[in-house]
N, C-alpha and C positions, 0 to 999 in steps of 0.2 A: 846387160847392166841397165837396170834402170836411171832414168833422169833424176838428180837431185832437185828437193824441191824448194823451192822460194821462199826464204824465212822472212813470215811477215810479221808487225807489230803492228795493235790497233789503239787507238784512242777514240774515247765513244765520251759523246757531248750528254750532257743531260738536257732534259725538256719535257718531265713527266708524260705524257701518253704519247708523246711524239716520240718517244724509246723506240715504239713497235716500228718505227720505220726504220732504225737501227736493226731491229731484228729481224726484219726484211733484208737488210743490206748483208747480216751476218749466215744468215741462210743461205744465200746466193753464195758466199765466197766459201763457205764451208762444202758446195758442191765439188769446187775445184781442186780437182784430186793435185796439182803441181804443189798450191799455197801449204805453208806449214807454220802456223801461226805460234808465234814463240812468244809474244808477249801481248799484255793487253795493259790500258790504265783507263777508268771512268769516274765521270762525278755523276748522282744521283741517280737518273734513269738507268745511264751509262755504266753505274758500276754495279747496277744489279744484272743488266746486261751483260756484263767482265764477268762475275763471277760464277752467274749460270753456264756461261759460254765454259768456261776456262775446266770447271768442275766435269762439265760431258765430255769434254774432248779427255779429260784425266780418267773417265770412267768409262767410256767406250770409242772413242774416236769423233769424226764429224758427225756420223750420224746420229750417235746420242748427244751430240750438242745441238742437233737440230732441233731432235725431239723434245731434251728439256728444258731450251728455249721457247719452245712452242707450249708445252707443260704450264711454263712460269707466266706467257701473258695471258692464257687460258685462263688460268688462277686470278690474274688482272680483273680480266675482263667479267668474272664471275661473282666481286665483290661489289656490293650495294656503293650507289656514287651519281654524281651528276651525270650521268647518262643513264640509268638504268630508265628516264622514264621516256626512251626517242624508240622503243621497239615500237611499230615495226620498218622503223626509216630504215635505209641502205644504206651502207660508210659513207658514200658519196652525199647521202643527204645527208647525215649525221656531222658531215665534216663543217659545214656552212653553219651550224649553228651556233648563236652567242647565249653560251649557258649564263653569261654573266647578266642575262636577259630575260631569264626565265624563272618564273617564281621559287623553285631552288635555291637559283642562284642569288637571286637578290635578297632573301631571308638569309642565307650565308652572309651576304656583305653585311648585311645587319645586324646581325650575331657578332660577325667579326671584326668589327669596329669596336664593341663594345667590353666582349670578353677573348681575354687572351686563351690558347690552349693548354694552360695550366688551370683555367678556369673552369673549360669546355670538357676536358680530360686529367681528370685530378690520379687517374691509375696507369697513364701515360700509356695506354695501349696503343699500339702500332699496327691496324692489319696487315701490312705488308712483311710483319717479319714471319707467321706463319709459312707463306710460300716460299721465301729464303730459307728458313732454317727444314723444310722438307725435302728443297731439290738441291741444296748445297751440302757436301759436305766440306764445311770451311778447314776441318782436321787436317783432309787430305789433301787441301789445295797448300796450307803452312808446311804440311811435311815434304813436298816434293818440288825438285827444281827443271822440271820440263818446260814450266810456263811462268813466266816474273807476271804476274800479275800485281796492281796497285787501283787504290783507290782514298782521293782524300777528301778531308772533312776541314770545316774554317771553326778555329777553338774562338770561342764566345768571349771570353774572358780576354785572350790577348792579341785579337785577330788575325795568328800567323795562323797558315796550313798547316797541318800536320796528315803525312802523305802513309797511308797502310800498304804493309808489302805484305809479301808471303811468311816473310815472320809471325805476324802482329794483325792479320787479318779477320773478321769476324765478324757474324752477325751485326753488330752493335755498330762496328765501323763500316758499314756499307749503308745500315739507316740513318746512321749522323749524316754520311755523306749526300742521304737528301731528305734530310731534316729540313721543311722550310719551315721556319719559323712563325708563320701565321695560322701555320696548319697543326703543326707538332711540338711538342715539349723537347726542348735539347735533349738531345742522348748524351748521358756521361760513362766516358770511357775513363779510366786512371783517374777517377777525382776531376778532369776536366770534362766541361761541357759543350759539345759541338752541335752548328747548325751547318747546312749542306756545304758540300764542297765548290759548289759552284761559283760564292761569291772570292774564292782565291784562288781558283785553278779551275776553267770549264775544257777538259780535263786536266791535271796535271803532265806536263810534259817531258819535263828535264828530269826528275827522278828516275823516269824508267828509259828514258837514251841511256842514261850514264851505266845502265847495268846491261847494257844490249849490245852483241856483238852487231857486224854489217849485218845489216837488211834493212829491209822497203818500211817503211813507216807510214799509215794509212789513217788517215784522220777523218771518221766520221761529223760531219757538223751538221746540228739539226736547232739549235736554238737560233731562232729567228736576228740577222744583224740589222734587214732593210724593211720597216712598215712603209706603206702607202698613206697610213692616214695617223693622223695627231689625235692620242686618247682624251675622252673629255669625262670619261666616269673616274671614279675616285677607284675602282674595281682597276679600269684602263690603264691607267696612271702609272697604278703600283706594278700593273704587270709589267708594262714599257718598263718604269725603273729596273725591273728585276733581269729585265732581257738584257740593257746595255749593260749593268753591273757585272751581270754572268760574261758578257762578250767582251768588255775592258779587261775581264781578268786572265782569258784566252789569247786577244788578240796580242795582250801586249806580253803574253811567253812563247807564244808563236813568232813576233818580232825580234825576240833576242836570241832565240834562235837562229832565224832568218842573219841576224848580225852577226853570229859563230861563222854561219857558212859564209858572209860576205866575205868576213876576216880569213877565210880560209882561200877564198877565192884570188884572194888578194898576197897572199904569200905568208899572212903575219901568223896563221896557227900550222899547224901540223894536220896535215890531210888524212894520214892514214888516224890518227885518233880523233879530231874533230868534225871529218867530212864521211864519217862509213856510214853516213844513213842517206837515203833515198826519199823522199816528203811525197806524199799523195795525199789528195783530199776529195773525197766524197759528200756532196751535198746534194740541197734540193733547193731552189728557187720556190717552191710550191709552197713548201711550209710557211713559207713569209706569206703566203696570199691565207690562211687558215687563221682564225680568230684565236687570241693568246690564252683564252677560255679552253679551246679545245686541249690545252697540255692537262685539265683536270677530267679532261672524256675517256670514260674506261666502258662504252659502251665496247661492247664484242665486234659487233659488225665495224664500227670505225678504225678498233683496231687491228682489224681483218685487209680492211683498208689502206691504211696507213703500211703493213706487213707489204701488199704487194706492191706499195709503190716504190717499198724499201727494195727489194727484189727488182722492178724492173729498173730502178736508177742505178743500180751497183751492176747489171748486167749491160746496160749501154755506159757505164763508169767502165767497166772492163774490156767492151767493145771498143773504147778508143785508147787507152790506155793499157791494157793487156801486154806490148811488145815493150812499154818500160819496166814494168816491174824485171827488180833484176840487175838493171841496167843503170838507170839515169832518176830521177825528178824529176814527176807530172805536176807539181805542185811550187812554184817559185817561193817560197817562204821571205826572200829579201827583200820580199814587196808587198809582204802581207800586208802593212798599216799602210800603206799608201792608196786603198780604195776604202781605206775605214776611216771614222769621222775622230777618232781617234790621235790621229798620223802623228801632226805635229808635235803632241804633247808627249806620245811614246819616246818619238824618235829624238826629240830633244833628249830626255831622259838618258835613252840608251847612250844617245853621243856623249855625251857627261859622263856617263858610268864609263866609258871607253877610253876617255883621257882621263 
């Protein structure tokens, strides 16, 4: 009789081209014949991420999620973009570069100061839905319930979430979900208009616990929370802002959670329905040393790059943590805002919302 295997859940952070390091992470874990990945939720990079993944594993197992993972940043890294002009550098030199520095990129800030992308793109073409609507099929992922997959999008109009599951999922809703708005025309879905998901859930969390039996729960994080240094271009500025927005809207679902399990800890919920999940988190230090320009690098080689480093951090992720999954929390979630700059202001919050 064989071993049952690990029902895992993932949540994948958006960070435009910093994905591939997600897709490195999800390579590595898709080798591990034990994991059996039951659910996934993403915002932007992340849930293009989610549903290429989610779709191979429904069409042939890990290895064709490998492959059409691989398929999809291929496709990436294929499309005309602020990297196409760093051949013949090496990811590693590609990775040091400030595009936001280079004639490119400063003719973009220029442009994009002045005309919005209603302006820039009056027929709202998107090339990223090509490779989504060739390696997905979003039919099969709605009709079938092997894998909860979700992914959401922030409505324009009335700034709540609105979170896609496997009912309701689609082309459309996985581009709202990283619609940024300086780059792209809102996607409208039902008459509403949405820009990426990240400014209300860097992924959404709670939707896909509540529909999730026990298992380990694995949190990709890849948008930068700590810089070294204070932006001074107006390029800078708006990316910092875009970083801490996206990370207040994570940290602080990640901290009420954290407050579920304390309350659990403490007697006042009910364990076996509040406490079946297991927290893990996979990150990278490095990505914070990487110029916030590089989440628009779709050179090939960097994201070739960025792939193994995603691979090697999920494999020394696994090498110390391996004997939890299963078991216990690699991940303390009840202290999440306590190393974020955050803290106070959540935790206030949450306490009020408690009494």
């Amino acid at each position: 009789m064989g071993t049952e295997r690990l029902k895992v859940a993932l949540a994948l952070q958006g960070g435009g081209s910093h994905g591939a390091f997600t897709w490195g992470v999800l390579d590595h874990l898709l080798e591990q014949p034990e994991i059996d990945i039951i659910g996934v939720t993403g915002t932007s990079a992340g849930a293009m991420n989610a549903v290429v993944l989610a779709d191979g594993l429904l069409r042939g197992g890990c290895e064709e999620a490998r492959r059409r993972l691989r398929m999809f940043w291929e496709a990436i890294g294929a499309m005309p973009g602020f990297g196409s002009m760093l051949y013949p550098l090496s990811g590693h030199q590609a990775a040091a570069i400030h595009l936001d520095l280079t004639p490119p990129g400063l003719l973009w800030d220029m442009v994009a100061r002045n005309l919005s992308p209603y302006q820039l793109n009056p027929t709202r073409h998107n090339p990223l839905r090509n490779p989504l609507v060739e390696l997905v099929d979003f039919a099969r992922i709605r009709a079938q319930k092997e894998i909860e997959v979700m992914v959401c999008a922030t409505n324009v109009r009335t700034a709540n979430r609105r979170t896609f599951s496997n009912a309701d999922i689609s082309a459309d809703a996985v581009l709202a979900s990283a619609c940024l708005p300086d780059f792209f025309p809102a996607v409208e879905i039902d008459g509403e208009a949405y820009w990426d998901g990240g400014y209300t859930g860097n992924p959404a969390l709670v939707p896909l616990l509540l529909r999730l039996p026990s298992c380990d729960f694995v949190i990709v994080r890849i948008d930068p929370v700590v810089r070294a240094d204070v932006p001074q271009s107006v390029r800078g500025i708006n990316d910092r802002v875009l970083e801490i927005s996206f990370n207040a809207a994570s940290w602080t679902e990640l901290a009420a959670v954290g407050m579920l399990l304390t309350f659990v800890e403490q007697g006042l919920l009910d364990r076996a329905r509040f406490g079946r999940f297991r927290f893990h988190l996979v990150e990278s230090h490095e990505l914070e040393k990487l110029p916030a320009s590089s989440k628009r690098n779709n050179y090939p080689a960097f994201l070739e790059y960025l792939f193994e480093a995603g691979r090697h951090r999920a494999k020394a992720w696994l090498g110390e943590h391996a004997t939890a999954l299963g078991k216990r929390s690699s991940a303390d979630l009840r202290n999440a805002l306590q190393a974020n700059v955050l803290a106070g202001l959540a935790e206030k919050n949450l306490t009020t919302a408690a009494e």
